[in-house]
Each structure stands twice: as structure tokens, then as C-alpha cells.
N, C-alpha and C positions, 0 to 999 in steps of 0.2 A: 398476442395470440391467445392468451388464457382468456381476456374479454371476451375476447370472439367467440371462443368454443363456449362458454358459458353462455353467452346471449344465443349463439346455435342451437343448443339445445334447450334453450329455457321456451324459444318463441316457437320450436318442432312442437314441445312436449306440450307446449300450451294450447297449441293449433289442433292437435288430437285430443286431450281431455275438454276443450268447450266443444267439438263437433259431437261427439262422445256425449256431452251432458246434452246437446241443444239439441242434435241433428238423430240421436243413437248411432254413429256410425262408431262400424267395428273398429276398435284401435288398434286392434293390429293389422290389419287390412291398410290402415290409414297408417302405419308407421311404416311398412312396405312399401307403400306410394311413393314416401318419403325419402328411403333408401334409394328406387330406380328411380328418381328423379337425379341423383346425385349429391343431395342433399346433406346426407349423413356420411361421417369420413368413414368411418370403423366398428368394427363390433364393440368396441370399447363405446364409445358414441351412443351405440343403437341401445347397450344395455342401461346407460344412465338415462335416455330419454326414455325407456319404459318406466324406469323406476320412478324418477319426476312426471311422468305424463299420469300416475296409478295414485299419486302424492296430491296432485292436482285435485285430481278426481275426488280422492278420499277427503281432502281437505272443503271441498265447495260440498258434499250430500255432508261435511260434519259441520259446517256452516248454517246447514237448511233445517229450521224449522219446522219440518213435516219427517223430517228422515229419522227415523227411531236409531240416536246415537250409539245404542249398546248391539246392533246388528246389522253394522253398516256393511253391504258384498254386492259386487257388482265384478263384471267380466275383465280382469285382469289385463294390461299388454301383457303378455305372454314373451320373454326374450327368448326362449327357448325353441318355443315353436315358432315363431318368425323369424330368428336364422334359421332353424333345418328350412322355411318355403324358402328364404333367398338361396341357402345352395344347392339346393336339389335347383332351382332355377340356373343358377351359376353353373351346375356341373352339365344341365343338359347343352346349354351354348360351349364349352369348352371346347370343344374340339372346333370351332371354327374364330374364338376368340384368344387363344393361348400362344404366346410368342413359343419360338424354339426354346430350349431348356438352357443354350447358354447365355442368347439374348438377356432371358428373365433373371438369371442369375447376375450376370453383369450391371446390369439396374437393378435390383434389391441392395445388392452392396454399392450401390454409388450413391443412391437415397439415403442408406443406412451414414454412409460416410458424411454424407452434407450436412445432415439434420442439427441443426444445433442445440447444444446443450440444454440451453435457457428455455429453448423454446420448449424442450421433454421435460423439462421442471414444471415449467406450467399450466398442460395440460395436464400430470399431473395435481397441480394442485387442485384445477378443474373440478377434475376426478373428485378427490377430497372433500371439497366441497359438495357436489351432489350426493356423494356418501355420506356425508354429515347429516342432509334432506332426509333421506333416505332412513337412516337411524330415529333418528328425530319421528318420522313419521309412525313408524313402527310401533316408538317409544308412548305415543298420540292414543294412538289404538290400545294398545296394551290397558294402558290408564281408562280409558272409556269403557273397556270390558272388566275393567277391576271394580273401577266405580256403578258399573248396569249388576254387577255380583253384588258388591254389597251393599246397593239399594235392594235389592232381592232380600238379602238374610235380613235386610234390616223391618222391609214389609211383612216379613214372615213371623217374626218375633212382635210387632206390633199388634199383626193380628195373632199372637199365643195371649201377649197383655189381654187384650178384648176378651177375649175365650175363658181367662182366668178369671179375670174380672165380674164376668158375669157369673160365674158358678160362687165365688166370694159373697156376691150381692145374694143369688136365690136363697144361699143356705144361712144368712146370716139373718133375709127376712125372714125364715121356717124357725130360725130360733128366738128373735123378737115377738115373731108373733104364740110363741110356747111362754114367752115373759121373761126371756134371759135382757139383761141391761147390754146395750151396745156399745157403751162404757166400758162391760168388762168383755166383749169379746175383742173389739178394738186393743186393751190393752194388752191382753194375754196373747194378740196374735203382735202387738209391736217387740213385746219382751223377747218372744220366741225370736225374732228377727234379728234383733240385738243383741242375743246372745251368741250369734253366728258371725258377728261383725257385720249386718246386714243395716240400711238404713229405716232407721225407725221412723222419721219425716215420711216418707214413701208411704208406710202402713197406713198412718194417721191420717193423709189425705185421701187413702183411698175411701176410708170408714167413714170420713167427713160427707161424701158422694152419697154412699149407701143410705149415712144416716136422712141427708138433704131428700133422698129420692123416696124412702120409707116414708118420710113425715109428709111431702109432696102430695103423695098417694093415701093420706088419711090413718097411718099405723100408728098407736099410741108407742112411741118409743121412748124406752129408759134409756138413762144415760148416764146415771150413778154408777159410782167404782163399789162393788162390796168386797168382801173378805177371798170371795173365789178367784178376784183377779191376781191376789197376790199369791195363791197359790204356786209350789213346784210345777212346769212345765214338761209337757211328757212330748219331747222335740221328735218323736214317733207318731204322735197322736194326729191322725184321716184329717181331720178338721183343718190343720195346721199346713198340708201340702199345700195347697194351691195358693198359700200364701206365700209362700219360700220359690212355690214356681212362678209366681204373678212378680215378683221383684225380682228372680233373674232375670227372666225377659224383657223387663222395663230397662234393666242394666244393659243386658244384651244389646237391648233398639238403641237406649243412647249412644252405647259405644260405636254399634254400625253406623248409625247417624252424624258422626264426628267423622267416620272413617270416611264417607262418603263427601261430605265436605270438604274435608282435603284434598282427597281425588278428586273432583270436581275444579279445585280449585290450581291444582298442580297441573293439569289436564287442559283448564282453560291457558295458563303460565306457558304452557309447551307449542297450546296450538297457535299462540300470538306471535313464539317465539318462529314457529314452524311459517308462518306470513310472515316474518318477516327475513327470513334466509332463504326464501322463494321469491319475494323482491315484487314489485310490482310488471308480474307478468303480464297482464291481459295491456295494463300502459306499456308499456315493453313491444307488443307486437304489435301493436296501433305505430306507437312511434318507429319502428320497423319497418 
């Protein structure tokens, strides 16, 4: 009985999310259809096949290559509003399809009495199961909006590097070309770095650029250390900002850059996982 209810609802909920991707027909209009046909046992029923038919859907536009992962929305099954249309349906026929009152009672409880145990166990395990779907898929989303987040901080911080970067270069050429050695601004701005716990590697490549792009363009540049490098460092001193802000944001992008990686890769982990406790639907309903 628990096969059953799960292939009921896998090859419902599949039948409405490809009409939905292929046809655009409303799914809930199409889940409706599905109910007055006799289709769907229960509102317990109707509500899992929204959630898996929304699951379906979310999973094939996070599959497609054109669909911008970090803002995947489209028109919901709605369980909510598609039972209030079945009972406002349901209540308007009532009065011509309602047994007497003790009739109805007398079969509620002899149904109630029959049903065998095993078989409410495994519906719901059913249940369970699609709940698992359902979590799962949530869990899907979540990670794709965490990872579309922090690619953001992390393009945002790339372009603060760029931004710093170049004001580091202008003012570093205005002082080469006055005849300060890039030797010693290079070193007085790696010191300063290092004395913050900052990496000094990081400085030295950036100046290594500078110096390549100075020389590139024809500037007679020094490179000797003199006596002013070794001077006291005034970790106040204008000069010295954007070199303390050009190496956080480099620390910054790489961290976000890791961050995103993992999400990315936790994300991919979920959605493989999320295909494969979805089972192979679309063969499912062929073979059906």
C-alpha cells in the first residue's frame, strides 16, 4: 500500500510540474483536475503532491542552464488555496450528495474499524518520506541563496582590491616620479603590514606589478633600500590606508571565495541527493 501511495503521488506530482514546465498550465488548476477525477485519496495526499510537484519544478529550472540559480520563483501549487476551491465545490453539491447523519456515522466508524494497522503505518511512512523531499528541497534553496550572497560580498570586495589597487599604483607613480625609490615605499608599506600580523607576501606582489607597469610605461624607477626604509613607522600615516584596506579585501574575497565553494559544493551534494529520493520520475510515469 505504501508503494502505491508513493508512485500515486510521484507520477500526480510529476504529470503537473512537466505540463507546468512544457505546456505553462496552472498547477493548481491541474491538481484539481486531479482530485475530481478521483485521483487523489485525501487532503493529506493533495498536500504532499503540492509539495513534490513545487520540488519537481524547483529542481528541473535549478538543473537549466539559463535560469539564474540565486533567484529561482515561479507560481507555487498553492495547498491552501486548492482545497478552500475543492470545498466551497464540495459544500455547494452537499445538500444533494450527503447521506443522513446516522447513515454517515455508521460508515465513518466501520471504515475507521477495518483499516488495518500496517497499512496506517505505511502511509505514513509515505508521508515521511515525501517530507524528507520536501525538507531537502528547502535545504537546496537555502544553500543557493547563501552561495548567490556570498558570491556577491565576495565580487564586492574584489572590486574594493581593484579600487585600492589603483590608487596604491597612482600615488606610488607621483612618488617615483618626485625620485623616492620603490624599494623603499614597497618596504615601509610591507613593514607596516607586518607589524599588524598582516601578510607581507601580499604587499611585495602588489609593488612587484606597480614596479613592472612603471618600468613598462618608460619611468626611470629606483629600487634601492636607503636609510628611510628603516625608519619608525607612523601606522597613522594617509600613505599607509589603502594599503591596510587593499589587504583586507584581498583577505576578505578569499575568504568569501572559499565560502562559496563549499556552498556550491554542499549544494551540488544536496541536489544529487534531492534526485535521487525523487527517484526516477519522469521513467516512473512512462513506465506507469
Amino acid at each position: 500500500m505504501a508503494d502505491e501511495l508513493i508512485q500515486n503521488i510521484k507520477i500526480i506530482s510529476h504529470d503537473v510540474a512537466e505540463k507546468f514546465l512544457t505546456a505553462h498550465e496552472d498547477m493548481n488548476n491541474n491538481i484539481i483536475d486531479h482530485w475530481n477525477a478521483g485521483e487523489i485519496e485525501n487532503e493529506e495526499v493533495l498536500k504532499r503532491i503540492c509539495e513534490l510537484a513545487n520540488a519537481n519544478v524547483y529542481l528541473s529550472l535549478f538543473n537549466d542552464p539559463n535560469v539564474n540559480k540565486g533567484n529561482i520563483q515561479f507560481n507555487l501549487a498553492n495547498y491552501q488555496s486548492i482545497n478552500e476551491q475543492i470545498q466551497q465545490s464540495e459544500d455547494s453539491m452537499k445538500e444533494f450528495s450527503t447521506p443522513p447523519n446516522d447513515f454517515k456515522s455508521l460508515l465513518e466508524q466501520s471504515v475507521e474499524s477495518d483499516m488495518p494497522v500496517q497499512e496506517k503505518t505505511a502511509s505514513d511512512n509515505a508521508y515521511d518520506h515525501i517530507d524528507a523531499v520536501h525538507q531537502l528541497n528547502d535545504l537546496v534553496g537555502r544553500i543557493v541563496a547563501f552561495s548567490s550572497t556570498v558570491g556577491m560580498l565576495k565580487n564586492a570586495e574584489l572590486k574594493n582590491v581593484e579600487e585600492k589597487f589603483n590608487r596604491i599604483a597612482h600615488e606610488t607613480k607621483l612618488m617615483v616620479a618626485k625620485g623616492d625609490s620603490i624599494g623603499d615605499i614597497a618596504k615601509i608599506a610591507a613593514r607596516s603590514i607586518g607589524e599588524t600580523g598582516g601578510d607581507m607576501m601580499k604587499v611585495a606582489k602588489v609593488y612587484d606589478l606597480i614596479q613592472k607597469d612603471l618600468v613598462d610605461n618608460g619611468f626611470n624607477v629606483k629600487t634601492e633600500f636607503t636609510k628611510i626604509s628603516s625608519l619608525k613607522i607612523n601606522p597613522n600615516a594617509k600613505v599607509l590606508q589603502p594599503v591596510h584596506e587593499l589587504v583586507m579585501s584581498m583577505e576578505k574575497a578569499a575568504a568569501f571565495a572559499e565560502m562559496e565553494t563549499n556552498a556550491k559544493a554542499i549544494g551540488k551534494e544536496c541536489s544529487s541527493m534531492l534526485t535521487r529520493m525523487l527517484g526516477n520520475g519522469k521513467s516512473d510515469t512512462k513506465t506507469a
